[in-house]
N, C-alpha and C positions, 0 to 999 in steps of 0.2 A: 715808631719814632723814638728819638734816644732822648732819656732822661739824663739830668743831671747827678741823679743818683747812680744808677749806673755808672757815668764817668767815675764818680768819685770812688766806689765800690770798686771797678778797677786800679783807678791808682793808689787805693789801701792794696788790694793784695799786691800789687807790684810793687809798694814799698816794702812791706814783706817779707817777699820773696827776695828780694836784695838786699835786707837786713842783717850783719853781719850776726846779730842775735840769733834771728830764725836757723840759719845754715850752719851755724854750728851745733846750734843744739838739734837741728833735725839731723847731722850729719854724724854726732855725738851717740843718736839715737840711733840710727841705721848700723852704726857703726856697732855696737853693743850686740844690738840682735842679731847680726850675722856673725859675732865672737860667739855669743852662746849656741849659736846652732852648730860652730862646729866644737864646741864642748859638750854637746849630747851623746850619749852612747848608744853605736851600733844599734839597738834595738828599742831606742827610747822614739818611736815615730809619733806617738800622740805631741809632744816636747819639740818637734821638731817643726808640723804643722801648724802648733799656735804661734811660734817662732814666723813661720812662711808667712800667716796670716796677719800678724804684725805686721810684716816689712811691708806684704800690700797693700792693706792699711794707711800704714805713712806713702806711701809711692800716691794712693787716689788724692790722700787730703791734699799734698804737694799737685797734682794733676789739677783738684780742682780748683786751685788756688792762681794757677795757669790759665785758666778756664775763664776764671772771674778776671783776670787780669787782661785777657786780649779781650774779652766781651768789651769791657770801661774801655781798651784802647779802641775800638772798634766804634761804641758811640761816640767816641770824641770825635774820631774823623765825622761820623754821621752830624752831632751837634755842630760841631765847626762850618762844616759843608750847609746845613740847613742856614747855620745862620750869615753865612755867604750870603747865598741862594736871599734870603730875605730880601737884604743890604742893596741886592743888585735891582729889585723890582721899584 
């Protein structure tokens, strides 16, 4: 059953996520580590990997931030639904 927490937890990450704040500095960020990786040299691979690991890094917390945000929409229709569902008994 959907808690109200949950809802709310979703619509913090989806504020978020839509926050002119977040997207630029996460895009600020992404954007930096894929300059440096191509300013590594030829044969700098360790430099390059932490680089890789970085970008994925930011790519999950972004995913799970995703994650949290259709869950909270997901109990909302559940929350709303159940308390239809009440209303009608």
């Amino acid at each position: 059953m959907a808690t109200q927490e949950e809802v709310d937890r979703g619509r913090d990450a989806e504020n978020l996520l839509n926050s002119a704040v977040y997207t630029d500095a996460w895009t600020a960020v992404r954007d930096g580590l894929i300059r440096d990786w191509a300013r590594t040299e030829p044969d700098d691979v360790a430099s390059r990997e932490r680089i890789w690991i970085s970008v994925t890094l930011l790519e999950r917390l972004q995913g799970q931030l995703r994650v949290t945000a259709n869950a909270g929409d997901l109990a909302s229709h559940e929350f709303d639904q159940n308390r239809t569902t009440s209303f009608q008994i």
